[in-house]
C-alpha positions as CSV (number, residue, x, y, z in Angstrom):
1,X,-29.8,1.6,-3.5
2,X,-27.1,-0.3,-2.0
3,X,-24.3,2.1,-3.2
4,X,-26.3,4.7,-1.5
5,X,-26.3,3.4,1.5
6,X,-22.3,2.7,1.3
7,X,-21.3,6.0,0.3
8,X,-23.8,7.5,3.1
9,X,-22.1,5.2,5.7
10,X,-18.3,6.7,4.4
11,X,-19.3,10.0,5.2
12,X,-20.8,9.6,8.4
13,X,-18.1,10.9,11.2
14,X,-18.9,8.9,14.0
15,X,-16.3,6.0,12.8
16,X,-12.5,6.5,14.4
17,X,-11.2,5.2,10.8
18,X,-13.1,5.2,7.9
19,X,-12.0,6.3,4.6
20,X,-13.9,9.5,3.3
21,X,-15.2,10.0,-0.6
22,X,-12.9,12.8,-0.8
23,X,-9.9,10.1,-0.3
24,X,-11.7,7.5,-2.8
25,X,-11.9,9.2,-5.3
26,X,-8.3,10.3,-5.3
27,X,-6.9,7.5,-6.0
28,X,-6.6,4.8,-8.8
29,X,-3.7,2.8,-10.7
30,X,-0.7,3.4,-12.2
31,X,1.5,1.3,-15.2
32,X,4.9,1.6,-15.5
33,X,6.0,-0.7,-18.1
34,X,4.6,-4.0,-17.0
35,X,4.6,-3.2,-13.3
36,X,1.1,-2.2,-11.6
37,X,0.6,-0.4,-8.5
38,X,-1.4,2.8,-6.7
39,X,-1.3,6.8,-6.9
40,X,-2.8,9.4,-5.3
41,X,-3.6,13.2,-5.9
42,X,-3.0,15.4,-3.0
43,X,-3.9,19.6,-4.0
44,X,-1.0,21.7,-2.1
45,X,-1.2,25.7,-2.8
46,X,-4.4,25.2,-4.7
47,X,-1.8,23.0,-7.4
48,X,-2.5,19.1,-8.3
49,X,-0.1,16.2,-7.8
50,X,0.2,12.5,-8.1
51,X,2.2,10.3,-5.4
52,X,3.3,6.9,-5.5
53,X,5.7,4.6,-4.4
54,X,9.2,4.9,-6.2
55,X,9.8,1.3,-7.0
56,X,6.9,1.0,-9.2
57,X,8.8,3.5,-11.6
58,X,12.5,2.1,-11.0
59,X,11.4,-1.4,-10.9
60,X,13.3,-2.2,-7.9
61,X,11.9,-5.4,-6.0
62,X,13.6,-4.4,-2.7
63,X,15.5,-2.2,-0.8
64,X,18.0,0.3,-1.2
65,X,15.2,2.1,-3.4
66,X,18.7,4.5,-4.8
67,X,17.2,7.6,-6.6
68,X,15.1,8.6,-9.8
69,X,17.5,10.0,-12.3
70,X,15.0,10.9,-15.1
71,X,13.2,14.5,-15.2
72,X,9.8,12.6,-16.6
73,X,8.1,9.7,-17.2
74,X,5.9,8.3,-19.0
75,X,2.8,6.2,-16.8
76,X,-0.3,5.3,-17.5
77,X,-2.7,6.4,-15.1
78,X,-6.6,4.6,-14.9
79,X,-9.6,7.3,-15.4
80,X,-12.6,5.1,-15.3
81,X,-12.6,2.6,-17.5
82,X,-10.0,4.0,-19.4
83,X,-6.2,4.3,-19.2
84,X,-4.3,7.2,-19.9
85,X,-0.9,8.2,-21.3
86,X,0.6,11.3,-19.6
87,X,4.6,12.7,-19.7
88,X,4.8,13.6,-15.9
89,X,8.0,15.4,-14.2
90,X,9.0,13.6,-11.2
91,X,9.9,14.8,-7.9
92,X,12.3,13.0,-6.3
93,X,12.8,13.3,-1.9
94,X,15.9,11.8,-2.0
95,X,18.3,8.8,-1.8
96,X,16.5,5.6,-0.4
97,X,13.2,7.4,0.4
98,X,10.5,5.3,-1.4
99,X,8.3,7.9,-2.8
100,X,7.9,10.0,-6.2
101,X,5.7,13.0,-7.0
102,X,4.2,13.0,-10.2
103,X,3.6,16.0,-11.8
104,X,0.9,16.0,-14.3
105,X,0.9,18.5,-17.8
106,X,-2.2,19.4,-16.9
107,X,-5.5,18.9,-14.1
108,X,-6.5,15.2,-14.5
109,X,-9.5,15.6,-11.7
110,X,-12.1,18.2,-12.7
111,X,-14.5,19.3,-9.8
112,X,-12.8,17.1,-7.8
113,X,-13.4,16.8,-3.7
114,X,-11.2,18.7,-1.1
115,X,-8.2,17.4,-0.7
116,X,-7.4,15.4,2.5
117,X,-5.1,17.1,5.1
118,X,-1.5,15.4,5.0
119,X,-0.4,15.4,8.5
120,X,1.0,13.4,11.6
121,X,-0.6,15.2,14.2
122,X,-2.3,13.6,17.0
123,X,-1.4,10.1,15.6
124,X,-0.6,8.1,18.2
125,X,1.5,4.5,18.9
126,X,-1.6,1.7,18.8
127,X,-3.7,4.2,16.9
128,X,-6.1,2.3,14.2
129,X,-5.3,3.3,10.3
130,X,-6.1,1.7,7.4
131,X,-4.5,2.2,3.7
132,X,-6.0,1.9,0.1
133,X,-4.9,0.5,-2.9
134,X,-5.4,-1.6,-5.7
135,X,-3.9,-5.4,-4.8
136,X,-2.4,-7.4,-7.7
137,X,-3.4,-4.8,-10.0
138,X,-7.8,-4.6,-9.2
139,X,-10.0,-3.0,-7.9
140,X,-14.0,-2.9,-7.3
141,X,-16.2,-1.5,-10.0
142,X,-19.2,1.0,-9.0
143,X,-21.0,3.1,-11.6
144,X,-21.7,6.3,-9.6
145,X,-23.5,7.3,-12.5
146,X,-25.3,5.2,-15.4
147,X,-23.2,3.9,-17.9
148,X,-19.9,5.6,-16.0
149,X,-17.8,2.9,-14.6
150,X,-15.3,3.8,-11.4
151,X,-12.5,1.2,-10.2
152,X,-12.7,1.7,-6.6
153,X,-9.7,0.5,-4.1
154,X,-9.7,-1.8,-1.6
155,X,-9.3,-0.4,1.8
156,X,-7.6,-2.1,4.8
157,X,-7.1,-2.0,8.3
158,X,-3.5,-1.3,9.9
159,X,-2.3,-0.4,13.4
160,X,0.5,2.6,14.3
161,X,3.4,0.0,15.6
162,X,6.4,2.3,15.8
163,X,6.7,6.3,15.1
164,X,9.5,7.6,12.7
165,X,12.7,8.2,14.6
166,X,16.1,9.8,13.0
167,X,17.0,10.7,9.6
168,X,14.9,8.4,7.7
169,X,11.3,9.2,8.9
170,X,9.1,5.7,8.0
171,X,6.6,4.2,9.8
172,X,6.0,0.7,10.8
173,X,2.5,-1.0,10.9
174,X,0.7,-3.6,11.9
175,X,-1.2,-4.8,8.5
176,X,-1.3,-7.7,5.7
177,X,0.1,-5.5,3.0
178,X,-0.1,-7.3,-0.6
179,X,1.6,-6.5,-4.1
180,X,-0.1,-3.7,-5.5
181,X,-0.8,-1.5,-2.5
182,X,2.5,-0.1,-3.0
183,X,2.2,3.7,-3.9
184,X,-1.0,3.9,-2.1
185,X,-2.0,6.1,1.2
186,X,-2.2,5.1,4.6
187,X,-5.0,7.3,6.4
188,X,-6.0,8.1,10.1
189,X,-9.3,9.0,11.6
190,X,-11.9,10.1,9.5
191,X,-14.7,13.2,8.1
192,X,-13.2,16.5,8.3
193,X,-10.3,15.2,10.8
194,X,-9.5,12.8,8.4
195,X,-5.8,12.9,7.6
196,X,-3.0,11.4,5.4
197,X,0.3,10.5,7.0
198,X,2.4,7.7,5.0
199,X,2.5,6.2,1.9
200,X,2.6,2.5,1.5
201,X,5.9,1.1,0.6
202,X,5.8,-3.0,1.1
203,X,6.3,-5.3,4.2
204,X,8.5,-7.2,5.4
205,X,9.1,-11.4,5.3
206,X,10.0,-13.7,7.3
207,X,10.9,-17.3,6.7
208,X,8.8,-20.3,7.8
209,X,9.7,-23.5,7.7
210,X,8.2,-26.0,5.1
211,X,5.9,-28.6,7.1
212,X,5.4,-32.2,5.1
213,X,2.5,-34.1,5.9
214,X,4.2,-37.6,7.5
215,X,2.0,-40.7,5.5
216,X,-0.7,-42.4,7.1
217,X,0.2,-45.1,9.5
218,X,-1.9,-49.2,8.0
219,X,-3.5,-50.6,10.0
220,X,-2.8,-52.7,12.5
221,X,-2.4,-56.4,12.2
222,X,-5.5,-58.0,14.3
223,X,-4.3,-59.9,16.9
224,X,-2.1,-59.3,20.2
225,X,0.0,-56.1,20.2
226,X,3.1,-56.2,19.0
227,X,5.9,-55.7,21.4
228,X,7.3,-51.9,22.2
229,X,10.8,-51.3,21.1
230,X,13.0,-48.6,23.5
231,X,13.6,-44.9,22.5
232,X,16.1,-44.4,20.3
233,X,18.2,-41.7,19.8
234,X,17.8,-39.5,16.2
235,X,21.0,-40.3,14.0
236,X,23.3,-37.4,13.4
237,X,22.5,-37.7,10.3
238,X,18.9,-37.9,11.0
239,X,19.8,-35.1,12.8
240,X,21.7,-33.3,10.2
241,X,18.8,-32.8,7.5
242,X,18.2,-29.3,6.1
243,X,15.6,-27.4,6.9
244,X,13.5,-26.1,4.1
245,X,11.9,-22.8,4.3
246,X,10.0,-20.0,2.6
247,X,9.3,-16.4,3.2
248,X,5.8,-15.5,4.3
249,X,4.5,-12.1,5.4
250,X,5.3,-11.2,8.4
251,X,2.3,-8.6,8.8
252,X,4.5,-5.2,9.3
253,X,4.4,-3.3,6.7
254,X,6.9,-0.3,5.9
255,X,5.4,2.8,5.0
256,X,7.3,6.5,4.3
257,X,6.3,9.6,6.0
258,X,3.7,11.6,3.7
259,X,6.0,15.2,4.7
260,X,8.4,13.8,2.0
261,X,6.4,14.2,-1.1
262,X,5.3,18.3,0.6
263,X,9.3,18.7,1.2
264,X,9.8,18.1,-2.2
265,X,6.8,19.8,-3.7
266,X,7.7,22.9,-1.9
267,X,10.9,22.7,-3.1
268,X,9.8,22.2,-6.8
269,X,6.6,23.8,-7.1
270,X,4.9,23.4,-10.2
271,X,2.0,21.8,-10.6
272,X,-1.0,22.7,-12.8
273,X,-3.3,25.2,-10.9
274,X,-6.9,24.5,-10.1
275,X,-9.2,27.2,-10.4
């Protein structure tokens, strides 16, 4: 009953950004070697293909992302409860853009829902989105039907905070992006308006200092107060002491411009046709 009621709620319209069943269930894990993150399936000219973020098939921790020199790869790719093995040709958009489109031997979604609509129009600065992925490598089991078990992924809210400009079209946003989410889509508005427009990349740090908790003062003597000593200056070398810092997440996350993975796809088309 109560996934009833969710799934009824994700197709209602009346939501300014609300993830859709059609978006859902196009998306799940990928394994490259050891490393973990999201994919989605996007139909262009009737034809089925998988994007993600490069990184999660170069291995690259940080930018410049460089390009993919390999025709194929092999991922693993979650269906259900199960993980599977495919040789995919890879579409590569170009030097330091951080996305890959994979394309499958054959249809891995049969019957599957409409495609969402990747676009950027009418997306505007402020604008509420939210993206989708699988953090640290989970997601949230529902069995839509008995005994079939579907990892869903976790859905997030994000804010428009910039719009691309130049030669490198990327798009920053206002969001707590965590490992795993990479590869994953960032959507806007929702039901039949509902519309791709980025795919998540990472975020960006920044460094905080380390805080030490200063002991606990005893207690005082009983008996009159003792007397105040004057201010003092600090020592230079009190004065000198290194700060000690760590990078925390700075809540912008970097996300690149969905029309990369169509460039490429229209430049390479290819992928296995759906009936």
């Amino acid at each position: 009953m109560i996934h009833r009621i969710l799934f009824g709620l994700l197709l209602v319209e009346a939501a300014l950004a609300q993830p859709t069943v059609n978006v859902l269930t196009r998306i799940t894990m990928i394994q490259v070697g050891s490393s973990r993150g999201t994919i989605f399936s996007l139909d262009v000219d009737k034809r089925e293909y998988w994007i993600t973020a490069k990184h999660i098939l170069t291995g690259a921790e940080h930018p410049p992302y460089g390009s993919f020199k390999k025709k194929s790869e092999r991922v693993r790719i979650l269906q259900g409860e199960e993980w599977l093995a495919i040789d995919a040709l890879v579409l590569d958009p170009g030097e330091d853009i951080d996305i890959v489109v994979l394309v499958p031997p054959h249809l891995l979604l049969t019957n599957p829902l409409p495609s969402i609509t990747p676009s950027q129009d009418g997306i505007m600065l402020g604008g509420e989105c939210q993206f989708l992925g699988y953090p640290y490598g989970e997601g949230w089991p529902v069995e839509f039907n008995k005994g079939t078990l579907t990892w869903l992924p976790y859905v997030k809210r994000c804010g428009v905070s910039s719009l691309p400009q130049g030669d490198k079209r990327f798009w920053m946003l206002d969001g707590i992006n965590n490992a795993g989410f990479s590869g994953g889509p960032v959507t806007y508005l929702t039901g039949s308006n509902q519309k791709v427009f980025a795919v998540v990349s990472g975020y960006l740090t920044e460094s905080a200092d380390v805080v030490t908790s200063p002991m606990p003062k005893p207690p005082a003597p009983p008996g009159p107060p003792a007397p105040r000593k004057p201010s003092q200056a600090k020592t230079s070398k009190e004065a000198g002491k290194t700060r000690q810092s760590v990078n925390v997440n700075s809540g912008f996350i970097v996300a690149f411009d969905i029309q990369y993975a169509i460039d490429a796809i229209h430049k390479s088309p290819g992928g296995p046709l759906r009936n």
